[in-house]
C-alpha positions in Angstrom: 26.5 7.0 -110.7 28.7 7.5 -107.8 28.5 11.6 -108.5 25.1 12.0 -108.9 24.8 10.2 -105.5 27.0 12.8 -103.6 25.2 15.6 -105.5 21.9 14.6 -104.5 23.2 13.8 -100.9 24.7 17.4 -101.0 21.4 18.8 -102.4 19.5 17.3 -99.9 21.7 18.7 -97.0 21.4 22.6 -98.4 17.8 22.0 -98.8 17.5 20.5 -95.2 19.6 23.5 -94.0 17.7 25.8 -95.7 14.5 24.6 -94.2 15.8 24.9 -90.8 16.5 28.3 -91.5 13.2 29.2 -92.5 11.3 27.3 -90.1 13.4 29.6 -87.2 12.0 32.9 -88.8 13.8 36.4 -88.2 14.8 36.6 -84.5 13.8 33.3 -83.9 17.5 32.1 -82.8 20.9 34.0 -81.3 21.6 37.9 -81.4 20.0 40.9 -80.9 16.3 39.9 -82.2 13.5 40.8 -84.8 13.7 45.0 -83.5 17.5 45.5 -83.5 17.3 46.8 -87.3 13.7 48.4 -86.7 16.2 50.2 -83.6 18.6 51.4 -86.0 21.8 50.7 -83.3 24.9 52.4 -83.6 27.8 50.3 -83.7 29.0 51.6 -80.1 25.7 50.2 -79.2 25.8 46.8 -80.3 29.2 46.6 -79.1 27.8 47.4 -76.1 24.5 45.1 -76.1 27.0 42.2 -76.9 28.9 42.5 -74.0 26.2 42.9 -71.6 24.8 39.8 -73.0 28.4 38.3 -72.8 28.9 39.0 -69.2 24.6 37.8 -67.9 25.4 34.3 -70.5 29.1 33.2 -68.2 27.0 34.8 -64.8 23.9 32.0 -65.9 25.7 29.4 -67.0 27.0 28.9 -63.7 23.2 29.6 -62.1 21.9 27.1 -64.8 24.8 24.0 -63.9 23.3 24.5 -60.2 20.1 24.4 -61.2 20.3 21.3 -63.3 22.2 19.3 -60.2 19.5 20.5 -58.4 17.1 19.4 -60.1 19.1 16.2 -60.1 18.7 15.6 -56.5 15.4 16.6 -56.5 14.5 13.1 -59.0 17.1 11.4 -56.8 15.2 12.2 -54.1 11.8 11.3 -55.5 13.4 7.5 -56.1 14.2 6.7 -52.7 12.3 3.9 -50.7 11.1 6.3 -48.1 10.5 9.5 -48.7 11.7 12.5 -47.1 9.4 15.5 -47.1 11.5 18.1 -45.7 14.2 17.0 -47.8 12.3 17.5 -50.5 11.1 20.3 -49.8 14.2 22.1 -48.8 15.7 21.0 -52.2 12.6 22.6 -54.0 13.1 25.9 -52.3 16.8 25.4 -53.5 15.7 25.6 -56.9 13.1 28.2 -56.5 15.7 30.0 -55.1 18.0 29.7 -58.4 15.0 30.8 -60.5 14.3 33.8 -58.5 18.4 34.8 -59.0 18.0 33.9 -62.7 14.8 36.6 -63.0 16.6 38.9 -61.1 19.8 38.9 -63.2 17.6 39.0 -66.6 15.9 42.1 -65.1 19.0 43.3 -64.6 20.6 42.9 -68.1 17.3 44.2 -69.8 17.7 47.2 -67.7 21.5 47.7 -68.5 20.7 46.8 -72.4 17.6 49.8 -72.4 19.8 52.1 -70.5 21.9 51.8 -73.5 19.4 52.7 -75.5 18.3 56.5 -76.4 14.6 57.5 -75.4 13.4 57.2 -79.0 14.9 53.5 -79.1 13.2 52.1 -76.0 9.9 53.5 -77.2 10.5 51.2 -79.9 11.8 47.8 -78.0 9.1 45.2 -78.4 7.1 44.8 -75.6 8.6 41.4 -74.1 11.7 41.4 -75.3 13.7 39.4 -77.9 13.4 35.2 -77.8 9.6 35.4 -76.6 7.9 34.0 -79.2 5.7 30.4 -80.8 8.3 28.1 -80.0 8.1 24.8 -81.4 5.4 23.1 -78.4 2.1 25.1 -77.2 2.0 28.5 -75.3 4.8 31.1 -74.9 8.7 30.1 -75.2 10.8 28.2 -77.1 10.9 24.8 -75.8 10.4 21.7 -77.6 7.4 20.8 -76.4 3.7 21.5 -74.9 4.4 24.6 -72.0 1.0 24.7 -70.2 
């Protein structure tokens, strides 16, 4: 009895697994997205993807901590008795700010990832990118929930 309990528990963690899997779809997740094999990359060239991708994920984490303890003081804000307009709206510009660094520096690594590329393999690259795609909410992205 005991067995067939941890079987079944195992079978239904493989089959849970599995689902996951499949409900993420090819370049749904991490790595170098649904055209990398359509791109045919040379192994210099993944190497070389990797790392740019390496060095812009450390350069946003930082951008992204800011962002969040921005955002932070932004609700703080929000919460106080009496609110502070210019506060407010100095914080928001703050974070606009942050967002306008991320874009840059994602303009930036696209650019450095296609310069990699050879002229045949960026008149191949899909047309926004890797991780663009349904997402699990409405509209463009994947977030878990409704992006309008």
């Amino acid at each position: 009895m005991k067995k067939t309990v941890v079987a079944f528990g195992l079978l239904a963690v493989v089959a849970l697994a599995a689902a996951t899997a499949f409900a993420w779809g090819p370049g749904m997740g991490y790595g170098p997205g649904p055209g990398a094999a359509a791109l045919d990359l040379s192994e210099e060239q993944v190497a070389k993807i990797q790392q740019i991708r390496s060095e812009r994920y450390a350069d946003m984490a930082a951008i992204r901590g800011e962002m969040f303890t921005k955002r932070t003081e932004l609700q703080s804000l929000f919460r106080e008795p009496a609110l502070d307009q210019a506060r407010i709206a100095a914080k928001q510009q703050e974070i606009v700010a942050l967002q306008a660094e991320m874009q840059a520096k994602a303009l930036a690594t696209r650019t450095a990832v296609a310069e990699v590329l050879t002229p045949e393999q960026r008149a191949q690259m899909p047309a926004h990118g890797p991780g663009m795609g349904p997402g699990f909410g409405r509209g463009r992205g994947m977030g878990f929930g409704p992006r309008w």
